[in-house]
C-alpha positions as CSV (number, residue, x, y, z in Angstrom):
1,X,-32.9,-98.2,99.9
2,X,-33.8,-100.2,103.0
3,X,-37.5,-100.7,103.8
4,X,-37.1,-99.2,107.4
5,X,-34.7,-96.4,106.0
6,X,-37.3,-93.3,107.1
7,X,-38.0,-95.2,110.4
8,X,-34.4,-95.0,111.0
9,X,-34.2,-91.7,109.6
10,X,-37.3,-90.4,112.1
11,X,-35.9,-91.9,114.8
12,X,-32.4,-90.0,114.0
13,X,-33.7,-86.7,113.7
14,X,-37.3,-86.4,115.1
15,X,-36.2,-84.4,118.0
16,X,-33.8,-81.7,116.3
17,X,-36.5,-81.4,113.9
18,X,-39.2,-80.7,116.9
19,X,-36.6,-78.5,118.7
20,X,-36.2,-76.6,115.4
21,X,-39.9,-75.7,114.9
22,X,-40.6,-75.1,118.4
23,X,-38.1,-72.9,118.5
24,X,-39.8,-71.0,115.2
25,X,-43.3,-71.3,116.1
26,X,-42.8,-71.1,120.2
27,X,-45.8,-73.6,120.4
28,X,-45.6,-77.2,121.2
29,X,-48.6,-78.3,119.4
30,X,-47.6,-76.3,116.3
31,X,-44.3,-77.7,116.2
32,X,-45.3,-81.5,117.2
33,X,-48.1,-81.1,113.7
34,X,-45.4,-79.5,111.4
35,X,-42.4,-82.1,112.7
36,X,-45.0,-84.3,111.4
37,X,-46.3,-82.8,108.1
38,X,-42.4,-82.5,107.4
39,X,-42.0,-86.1,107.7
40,X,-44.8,-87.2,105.7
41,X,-43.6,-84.6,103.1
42,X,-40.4,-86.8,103.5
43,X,-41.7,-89.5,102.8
44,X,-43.3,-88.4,99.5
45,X,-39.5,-87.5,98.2
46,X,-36.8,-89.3,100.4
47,X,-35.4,-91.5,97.4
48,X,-34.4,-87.8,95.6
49,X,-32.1,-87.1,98.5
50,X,-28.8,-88.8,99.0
51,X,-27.8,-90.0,102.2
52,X,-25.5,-87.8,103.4
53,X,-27.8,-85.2,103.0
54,X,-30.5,-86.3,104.7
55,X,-29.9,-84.3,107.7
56,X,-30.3,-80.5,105.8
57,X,-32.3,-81.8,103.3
58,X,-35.3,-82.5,106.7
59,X,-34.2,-78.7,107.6
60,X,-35.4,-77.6,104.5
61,X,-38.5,-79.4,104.4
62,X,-39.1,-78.3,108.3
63,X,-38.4,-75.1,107.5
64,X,-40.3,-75.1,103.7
65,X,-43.4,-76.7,106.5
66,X,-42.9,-73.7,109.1
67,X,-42.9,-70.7,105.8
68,X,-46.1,-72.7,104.3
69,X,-48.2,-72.6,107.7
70,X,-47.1,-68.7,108.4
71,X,-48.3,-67.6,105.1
72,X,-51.6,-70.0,105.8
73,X,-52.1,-69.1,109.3
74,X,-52.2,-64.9,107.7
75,X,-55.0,-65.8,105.6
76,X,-57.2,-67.4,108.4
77,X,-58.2,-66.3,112.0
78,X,-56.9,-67.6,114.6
79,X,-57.1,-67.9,118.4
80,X,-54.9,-66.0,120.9
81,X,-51.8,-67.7,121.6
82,X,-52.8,-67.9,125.1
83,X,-55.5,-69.8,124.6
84,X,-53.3,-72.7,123.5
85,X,-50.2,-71.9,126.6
86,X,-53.5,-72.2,129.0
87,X,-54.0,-75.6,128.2
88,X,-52.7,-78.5,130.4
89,X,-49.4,-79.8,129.7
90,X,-49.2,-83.9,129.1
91,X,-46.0,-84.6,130.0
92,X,-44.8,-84.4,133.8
93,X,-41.3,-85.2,134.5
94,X,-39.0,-82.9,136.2
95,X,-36.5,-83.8,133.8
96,X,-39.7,-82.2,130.6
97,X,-40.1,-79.5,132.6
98,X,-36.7,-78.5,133.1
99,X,-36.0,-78.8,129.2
100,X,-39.3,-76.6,128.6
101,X,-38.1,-74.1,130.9
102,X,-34.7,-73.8,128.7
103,X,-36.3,-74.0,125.8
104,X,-38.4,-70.7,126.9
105,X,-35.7,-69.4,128.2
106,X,-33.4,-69.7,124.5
107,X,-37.2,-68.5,123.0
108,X,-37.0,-65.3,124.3
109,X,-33.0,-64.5,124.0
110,X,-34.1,-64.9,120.5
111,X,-37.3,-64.0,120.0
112,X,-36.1,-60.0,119.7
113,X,-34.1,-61.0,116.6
114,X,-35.5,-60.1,112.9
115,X,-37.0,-63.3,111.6
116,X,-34.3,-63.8,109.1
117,X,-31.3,-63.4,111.9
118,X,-33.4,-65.8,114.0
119,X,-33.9,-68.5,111.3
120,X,-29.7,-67.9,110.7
121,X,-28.8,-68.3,114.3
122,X,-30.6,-71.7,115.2
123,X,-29.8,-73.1,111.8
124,X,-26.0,-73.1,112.8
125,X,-25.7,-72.3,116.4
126,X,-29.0,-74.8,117.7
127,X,-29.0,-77.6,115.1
128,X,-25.4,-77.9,114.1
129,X,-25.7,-77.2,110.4
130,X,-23.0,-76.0,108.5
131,X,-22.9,-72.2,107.2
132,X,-23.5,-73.4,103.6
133,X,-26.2,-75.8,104.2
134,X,-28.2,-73.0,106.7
135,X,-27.5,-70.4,103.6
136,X,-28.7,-73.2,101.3
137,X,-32.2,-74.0,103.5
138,X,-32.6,-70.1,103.7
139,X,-32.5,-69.8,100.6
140,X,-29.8,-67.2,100.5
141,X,-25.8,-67.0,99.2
142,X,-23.2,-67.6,101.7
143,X,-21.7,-64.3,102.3
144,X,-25.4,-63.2,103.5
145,X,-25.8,-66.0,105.7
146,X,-22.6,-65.5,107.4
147,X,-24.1,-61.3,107.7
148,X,-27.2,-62.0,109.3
149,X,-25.7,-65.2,111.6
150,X,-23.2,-62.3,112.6
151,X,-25.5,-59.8,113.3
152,X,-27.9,-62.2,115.3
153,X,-24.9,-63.0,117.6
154,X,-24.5,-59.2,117.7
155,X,-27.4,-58.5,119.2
156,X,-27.7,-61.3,121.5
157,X,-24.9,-59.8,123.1
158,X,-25.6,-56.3,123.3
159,X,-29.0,-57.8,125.1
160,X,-27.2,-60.2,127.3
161,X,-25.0,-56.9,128.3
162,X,-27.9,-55.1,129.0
163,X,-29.6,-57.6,131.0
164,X,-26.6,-57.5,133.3
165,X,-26.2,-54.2,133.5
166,X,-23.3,-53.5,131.6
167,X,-23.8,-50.9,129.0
């Protein structure tokens, strides 16, 4: 193994793993500190993964990193999340701001969905993973994956329909 391989690996997939948990958590602070704990927990195991599986392999972990704060975040209290939303922004560009306003706007096509169809949906459909490896990171066989990623898709367009007017 290289010496710089989880530099290179970081570098690879530091953003679809932010994208990922943002898209969970709907919180850029959240996601920025999990896209981090998942690449420290990375770190700790990297030379168990082989290399062509690096990429679902981080999904897991992201996703193992996302499931370990929810169940943490129940046990404790918590400020309103607009509390953190209030806060000022760091980045300025046009070009952040635009992406941030897409990203909101994806957020809340999916935000409606059961947690399960949601988790399905951007697994496949946002980060490019195959149906096995999303079933495999969920946790669940393939013939249920392929259920909920169809029913998520489902529903997204019976909402889009609505939103147009079309019934």
């Amino acid at each position: 193994m290289k010496l710089n391989s989880l530099d290179d690996h970081y570098q690879s997939y530091v953003h679809d793993i932010y994208r990922y948990l943002r898209s969970l958590c709907r919180n850029h602070h959240l996601a920025e500190e999990l896209t981090q704990e998942t690449f420290y927990r990375a770190y700790l195991f990297l030379e168990d993964c082989r290399e062509d599986k690096i990429k679902p392999w981080l999904f897991r972990v992201a996703y193992n990193a996302f499931i370990d704060h929810t169940r943490k975040a129940r046990r404790s209290i918590t400020k309103e999340a607009d509390y953190f939303k209030a806060l000022p922004h760091p980045e300025t560009t046009e070009d952040v701001l635009l992406r941030q306003e897409q990203m909101e706007e994806i957020a809340l096509s999916v935000e409606g969905l059961p947690e399960a169809q949601r988790h399905a949906l951007l697994l496949h459909d946002f980060h490019g993973l195959s149906y096995q490896e999303a079933a495999n990171i969920m946790d669940v066989g393939l013939s249920n994956y392929k259920i909920l990623i169809f029913r998520a898709r489902q529903k997204l367009r019976e909402a889009e329909q609505r939103r147009n007017g079309h019934e």
